[in-house]
TITINU-656607 format. One record per residue (C-alpha): residue number from 1; residue in one letter; chain; x, y, z. Coordinates in nm, 2 decimals. Layout:
TITINU-656607
+-------+------+-------+--------+--------+--------+
: rolum : roro : guvex :     xx :     yy :     zz :
+-------+------+-------+--------+--------+--------+
:   NUM :    A :     A :      X :      Y :      Z :
...
+-------+------+-------+--------+--------+--------+
This chain:
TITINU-656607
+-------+------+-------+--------+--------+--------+
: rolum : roro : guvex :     xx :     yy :     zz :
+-------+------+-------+--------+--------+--------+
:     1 :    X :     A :  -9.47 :   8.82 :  12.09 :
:     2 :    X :     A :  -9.16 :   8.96 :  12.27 :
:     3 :    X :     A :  -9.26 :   9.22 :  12.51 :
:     4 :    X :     A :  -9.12 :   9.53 :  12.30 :
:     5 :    X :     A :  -9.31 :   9.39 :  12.07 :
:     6 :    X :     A :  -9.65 :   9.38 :  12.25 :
:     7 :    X :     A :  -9.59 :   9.74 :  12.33 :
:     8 :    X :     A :  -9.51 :   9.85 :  12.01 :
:     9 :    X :     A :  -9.87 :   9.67 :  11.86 :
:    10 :    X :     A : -10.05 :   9.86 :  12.17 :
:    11 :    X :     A :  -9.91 :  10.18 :  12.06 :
:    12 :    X :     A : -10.03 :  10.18 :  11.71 :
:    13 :    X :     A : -10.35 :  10.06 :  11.79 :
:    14 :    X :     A : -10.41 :  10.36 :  12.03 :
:    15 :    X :     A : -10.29 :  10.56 :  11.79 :
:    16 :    X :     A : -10.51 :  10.48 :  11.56 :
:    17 :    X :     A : -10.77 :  10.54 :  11.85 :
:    18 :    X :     A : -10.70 :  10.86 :  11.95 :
:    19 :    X :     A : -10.63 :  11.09 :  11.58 :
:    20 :    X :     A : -10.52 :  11.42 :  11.81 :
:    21 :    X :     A : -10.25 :  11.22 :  12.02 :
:    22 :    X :     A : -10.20 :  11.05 :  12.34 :
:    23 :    X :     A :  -9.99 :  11.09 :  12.61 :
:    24 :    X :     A :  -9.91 :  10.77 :  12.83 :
:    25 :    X :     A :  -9.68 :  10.80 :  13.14 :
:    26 :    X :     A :  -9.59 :  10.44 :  13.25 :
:    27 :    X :     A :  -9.54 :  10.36 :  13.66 :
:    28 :    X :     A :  -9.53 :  10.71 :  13.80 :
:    29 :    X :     A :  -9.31 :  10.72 :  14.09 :
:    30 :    X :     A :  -9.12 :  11.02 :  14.27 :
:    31 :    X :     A :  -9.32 :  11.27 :  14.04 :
:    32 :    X :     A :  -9.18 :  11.07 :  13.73 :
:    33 :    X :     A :  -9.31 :  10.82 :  13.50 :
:    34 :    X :     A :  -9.04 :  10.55 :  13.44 :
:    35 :    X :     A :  -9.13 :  10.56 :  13.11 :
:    36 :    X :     A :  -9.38 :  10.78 :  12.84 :
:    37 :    X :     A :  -9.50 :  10.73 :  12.51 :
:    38 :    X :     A :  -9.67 :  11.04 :  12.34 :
:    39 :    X :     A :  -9.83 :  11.16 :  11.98 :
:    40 :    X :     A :  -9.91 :  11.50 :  12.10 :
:    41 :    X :     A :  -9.86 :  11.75 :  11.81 :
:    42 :    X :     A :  -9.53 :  11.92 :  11.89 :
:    43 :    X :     A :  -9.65 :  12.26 :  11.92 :
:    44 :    X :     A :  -9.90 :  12.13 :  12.23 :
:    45 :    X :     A :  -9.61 :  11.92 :  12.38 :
:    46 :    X :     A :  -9.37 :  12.23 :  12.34 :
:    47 :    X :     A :  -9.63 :  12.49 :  12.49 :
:    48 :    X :     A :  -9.73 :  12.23 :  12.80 :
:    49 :    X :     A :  -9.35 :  12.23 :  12.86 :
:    50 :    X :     A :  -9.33 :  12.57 :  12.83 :
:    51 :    X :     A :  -9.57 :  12.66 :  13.09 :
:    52 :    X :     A :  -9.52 :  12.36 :  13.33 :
:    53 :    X :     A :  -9.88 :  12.26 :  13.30 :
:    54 :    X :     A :  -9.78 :  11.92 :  13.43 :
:    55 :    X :     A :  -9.80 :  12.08 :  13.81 :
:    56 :    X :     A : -10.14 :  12.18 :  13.71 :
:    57 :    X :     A : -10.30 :  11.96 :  13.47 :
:    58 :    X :     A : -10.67 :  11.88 :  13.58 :
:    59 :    X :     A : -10.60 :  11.51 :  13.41 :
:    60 :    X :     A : -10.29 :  11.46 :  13.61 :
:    61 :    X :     A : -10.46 :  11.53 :  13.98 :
:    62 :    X :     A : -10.77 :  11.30 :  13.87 :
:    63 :    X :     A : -10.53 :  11.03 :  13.74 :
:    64 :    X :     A : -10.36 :  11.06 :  14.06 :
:    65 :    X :     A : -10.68 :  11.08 :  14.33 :
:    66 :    X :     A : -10.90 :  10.80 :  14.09 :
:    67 :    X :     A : -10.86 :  10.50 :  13.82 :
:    68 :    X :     A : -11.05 :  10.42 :  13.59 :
:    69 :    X :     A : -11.16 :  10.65 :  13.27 :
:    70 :    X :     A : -11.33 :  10.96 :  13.23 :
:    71 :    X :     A : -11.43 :  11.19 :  12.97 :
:    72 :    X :     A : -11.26 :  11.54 :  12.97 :
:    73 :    X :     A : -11.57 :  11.74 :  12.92 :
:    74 :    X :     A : -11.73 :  11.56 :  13.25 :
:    75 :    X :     A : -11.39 :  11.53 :  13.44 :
:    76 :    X :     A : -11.50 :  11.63 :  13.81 :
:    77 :    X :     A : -11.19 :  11.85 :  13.86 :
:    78 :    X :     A : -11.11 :  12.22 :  13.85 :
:    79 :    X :     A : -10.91 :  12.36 :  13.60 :
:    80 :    X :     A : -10.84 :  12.73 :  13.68 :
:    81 :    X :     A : -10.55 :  12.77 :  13.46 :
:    82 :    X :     A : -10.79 :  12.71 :  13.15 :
:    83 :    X :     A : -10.49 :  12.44 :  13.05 :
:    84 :    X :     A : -10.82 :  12.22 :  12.84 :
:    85 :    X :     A : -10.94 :  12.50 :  12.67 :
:    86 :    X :     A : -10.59 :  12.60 :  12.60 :
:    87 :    X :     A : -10.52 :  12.26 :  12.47 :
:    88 :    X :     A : -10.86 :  12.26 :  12.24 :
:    89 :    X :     A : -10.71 :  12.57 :  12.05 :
:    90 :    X :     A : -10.40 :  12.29 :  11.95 :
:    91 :    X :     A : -10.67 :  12.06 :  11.85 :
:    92 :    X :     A : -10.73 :  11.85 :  12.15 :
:    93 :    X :     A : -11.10 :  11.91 :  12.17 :
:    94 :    X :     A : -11.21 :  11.59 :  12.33 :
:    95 :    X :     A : -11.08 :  11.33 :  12.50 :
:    96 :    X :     A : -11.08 :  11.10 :  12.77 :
:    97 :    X :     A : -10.83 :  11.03 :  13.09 :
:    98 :    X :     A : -10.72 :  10.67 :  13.21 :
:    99 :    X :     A : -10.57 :  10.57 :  13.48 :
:   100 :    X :     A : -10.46 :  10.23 :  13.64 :
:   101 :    X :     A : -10.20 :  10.08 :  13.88 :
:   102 :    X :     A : -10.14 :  10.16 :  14.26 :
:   103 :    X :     A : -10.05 :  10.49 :  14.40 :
:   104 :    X :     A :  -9.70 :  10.42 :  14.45 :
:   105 :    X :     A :  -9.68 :  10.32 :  14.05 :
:   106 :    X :     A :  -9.96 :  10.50 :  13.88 :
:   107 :    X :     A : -10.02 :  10.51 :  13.52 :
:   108 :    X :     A : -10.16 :  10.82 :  13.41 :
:   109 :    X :     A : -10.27 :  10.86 :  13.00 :
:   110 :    X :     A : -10.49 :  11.10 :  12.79 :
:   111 :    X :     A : -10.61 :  11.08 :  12.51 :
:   112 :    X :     A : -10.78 :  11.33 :  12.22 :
:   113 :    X :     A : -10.95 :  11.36 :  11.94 :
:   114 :    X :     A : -11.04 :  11.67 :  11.73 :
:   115 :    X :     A : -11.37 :  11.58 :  11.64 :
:   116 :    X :     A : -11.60 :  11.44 :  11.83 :
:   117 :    X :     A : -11.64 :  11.22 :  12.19 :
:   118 :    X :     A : -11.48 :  10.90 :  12.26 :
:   119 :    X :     A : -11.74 :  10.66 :  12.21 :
:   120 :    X :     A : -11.88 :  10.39 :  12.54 :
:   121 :    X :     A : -11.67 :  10.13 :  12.32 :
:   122 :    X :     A : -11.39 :  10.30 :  12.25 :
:   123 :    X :     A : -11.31 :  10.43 :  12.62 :
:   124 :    X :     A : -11.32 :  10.03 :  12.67 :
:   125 :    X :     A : -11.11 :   9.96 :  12.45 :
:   126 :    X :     A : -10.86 :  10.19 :  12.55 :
:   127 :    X :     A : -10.88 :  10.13 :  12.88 :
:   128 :    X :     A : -10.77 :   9.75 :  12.85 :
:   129 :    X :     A : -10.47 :   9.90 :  12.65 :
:   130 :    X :     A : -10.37 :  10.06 :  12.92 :
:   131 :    X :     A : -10.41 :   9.87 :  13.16 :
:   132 :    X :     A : -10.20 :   9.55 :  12.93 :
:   133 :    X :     A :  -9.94 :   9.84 :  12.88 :
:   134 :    X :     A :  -9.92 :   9.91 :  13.29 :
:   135 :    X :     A :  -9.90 :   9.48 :  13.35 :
:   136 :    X :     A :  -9.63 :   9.45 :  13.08 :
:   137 :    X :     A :  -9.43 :   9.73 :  13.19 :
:   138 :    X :     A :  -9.38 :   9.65 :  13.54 :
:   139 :    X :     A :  -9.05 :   9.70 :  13.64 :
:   140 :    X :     A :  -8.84 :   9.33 :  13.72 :
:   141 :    X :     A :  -8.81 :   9.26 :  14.10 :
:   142 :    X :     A :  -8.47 :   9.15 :  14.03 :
:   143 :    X :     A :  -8.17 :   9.04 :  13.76 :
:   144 :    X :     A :  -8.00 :   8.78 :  13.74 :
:   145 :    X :     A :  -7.68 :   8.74 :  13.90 :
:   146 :    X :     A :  -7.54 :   8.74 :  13.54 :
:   147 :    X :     A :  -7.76 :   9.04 :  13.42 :
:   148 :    X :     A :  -7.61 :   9.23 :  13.73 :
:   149 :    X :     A :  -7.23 :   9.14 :  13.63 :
:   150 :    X :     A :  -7.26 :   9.26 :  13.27 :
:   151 :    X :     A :  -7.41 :   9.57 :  13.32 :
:   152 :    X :     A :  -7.21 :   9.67 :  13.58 :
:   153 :    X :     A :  -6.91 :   9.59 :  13.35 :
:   154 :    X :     A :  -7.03 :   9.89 :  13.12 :
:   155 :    X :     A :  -7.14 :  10.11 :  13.41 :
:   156 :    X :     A :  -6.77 :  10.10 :  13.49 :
:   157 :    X :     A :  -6.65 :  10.17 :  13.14 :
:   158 :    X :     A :  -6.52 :   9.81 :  13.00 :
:   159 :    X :     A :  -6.60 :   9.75 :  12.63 :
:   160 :    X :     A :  -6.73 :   9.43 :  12.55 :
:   161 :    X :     A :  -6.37 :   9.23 :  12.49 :
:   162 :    X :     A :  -6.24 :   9.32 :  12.83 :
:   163 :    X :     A :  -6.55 :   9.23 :  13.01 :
:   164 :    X :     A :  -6.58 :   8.91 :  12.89 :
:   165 :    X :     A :  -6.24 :   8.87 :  13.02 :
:   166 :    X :     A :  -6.32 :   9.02 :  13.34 :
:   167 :    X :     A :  -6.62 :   8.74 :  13.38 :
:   168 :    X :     A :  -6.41 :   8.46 :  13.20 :
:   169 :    X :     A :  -6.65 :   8.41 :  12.95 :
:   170 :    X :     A :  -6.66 :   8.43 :  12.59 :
:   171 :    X :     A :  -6.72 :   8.78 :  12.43 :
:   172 :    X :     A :  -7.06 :   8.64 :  12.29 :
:   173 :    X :     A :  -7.18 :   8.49 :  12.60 :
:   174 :    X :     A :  -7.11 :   8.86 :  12.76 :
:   175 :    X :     A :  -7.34 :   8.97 :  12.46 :
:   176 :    X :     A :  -7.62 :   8.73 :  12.54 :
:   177 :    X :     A :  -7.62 :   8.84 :  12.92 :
:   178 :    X :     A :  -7.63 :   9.19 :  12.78 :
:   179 :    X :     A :  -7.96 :   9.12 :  12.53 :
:   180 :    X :     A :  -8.09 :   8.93 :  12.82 :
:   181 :    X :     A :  -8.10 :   9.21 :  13.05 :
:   182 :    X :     A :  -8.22 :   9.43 :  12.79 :
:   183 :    X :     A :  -8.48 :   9.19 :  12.74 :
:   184 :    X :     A :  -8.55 :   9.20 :  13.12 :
:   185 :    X :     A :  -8.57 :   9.54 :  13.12 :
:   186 :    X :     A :  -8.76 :   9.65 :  12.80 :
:   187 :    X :     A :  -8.47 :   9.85 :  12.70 :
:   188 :    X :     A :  -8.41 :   9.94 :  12.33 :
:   189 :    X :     A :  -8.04 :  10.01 :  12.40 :
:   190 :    X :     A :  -7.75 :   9.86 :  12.67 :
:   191 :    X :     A :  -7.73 :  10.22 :  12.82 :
:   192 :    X :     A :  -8.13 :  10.24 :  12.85 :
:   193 :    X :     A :  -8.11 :   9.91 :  12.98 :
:   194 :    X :     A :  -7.86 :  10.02 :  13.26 :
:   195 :    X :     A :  -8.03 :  10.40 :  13.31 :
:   196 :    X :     A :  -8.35 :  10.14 :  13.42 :
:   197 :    X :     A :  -8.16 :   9.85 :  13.62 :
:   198 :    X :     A :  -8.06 :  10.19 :  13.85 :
:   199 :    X :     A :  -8.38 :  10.36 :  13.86 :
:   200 :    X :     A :  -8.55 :   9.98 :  13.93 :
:   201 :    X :     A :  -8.23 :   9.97 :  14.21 :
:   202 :    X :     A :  -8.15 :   9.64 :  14.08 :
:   203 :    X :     A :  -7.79 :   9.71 :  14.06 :
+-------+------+-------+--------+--------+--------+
């Protein structure tokens, strides 16, 4: 199983875990994940943007001062801005916060449901879902010399004719070096692909 493809097959299972939504933010560094998967309903999503509750999100400061898993309604943290029992009134009654991975690339996720407490088993589960998503995600220490040439062919604007001209290599081959960086990366499209390599500073 290709790694997209691993993640894709993680994602549905959680989804089916957690009926009110997740929210997984993948290698946290600089304030930023490098890259988040969510099911909240929209209106929660919008109204947590709205109101910036990710400075102040009791599930966030845990994630970042802990790892492991903990339940929302026994989460050892403050919340003065009510942001749980404003996100209960959007369905998200229960759920439970995981979190994995060093400091300096920290995955943070929640989970919900709108019914009832994660179960022992089911925090388990999740939790080794998360932690295979954090592994699998980890950014590349490096491209290959040919990765680096063909992306940096479209960062400076050359469609794919011209670059392979540029490299003096077929227009396929430039095509292959492209899917294999993509591949490298676990990008969907060339321009993700090349948004990552410079995040990653692989470029």
């Amino acid at each position: 199983m290709s790694g997209r493809a691993e993640i894709n097959a993680i994602l549905a299972r959680m989804r089916k875990l957690a009926p009110s939504g997740y929210f997984v933010g993948m290698h946290i560094r600089f304030a930023a994940p490098l890259m988040q998967f969510q099911t909240y309903p929209k209106g929660w999503s919008d109204h947590y943007s709205a109101n910036a509750y990710a400075l102040r999100d009791p599930t966030i400061a845990w994630g970042f001062s802990t790892t492991g898993a903990t339940r929302w309604s026994t989460m050892p943290i403050p919340d003065p801005f009510g942001i749980m029992k404003d996100a209960a009134s959007f369905g998200l009654t229960y759920g439970i916060t995981v979190s994995c991975g060093p400091i300096k690339s920290r995955t943070i996720s929640s989970f919900a449901h709108n019914a009832r407490e994660f179960t022992d088993d089911e925090i388990e589960t999740i939790s080794a879902h998360v932690r295979r998503l954090h592994d699998i995600t980890e950014p590349p220490e490096s491209l290959t010399k040919a990765q680096q040439e063909a992306l940096r062919c479209i960062a400076e604007g050359d469609r794919h004719a011209a670059a392979a001209a540029k490299l003096g290599i077929t227009e396929s081959a430039f095509k292959a070096r492209l899917i294999s960086a993509r591949e490298r990366l676990m990008a969907k499209t060339t321009a993700e692909a090349l948004q990552r390599a410079k995040e990653y500073r692989l470029l």
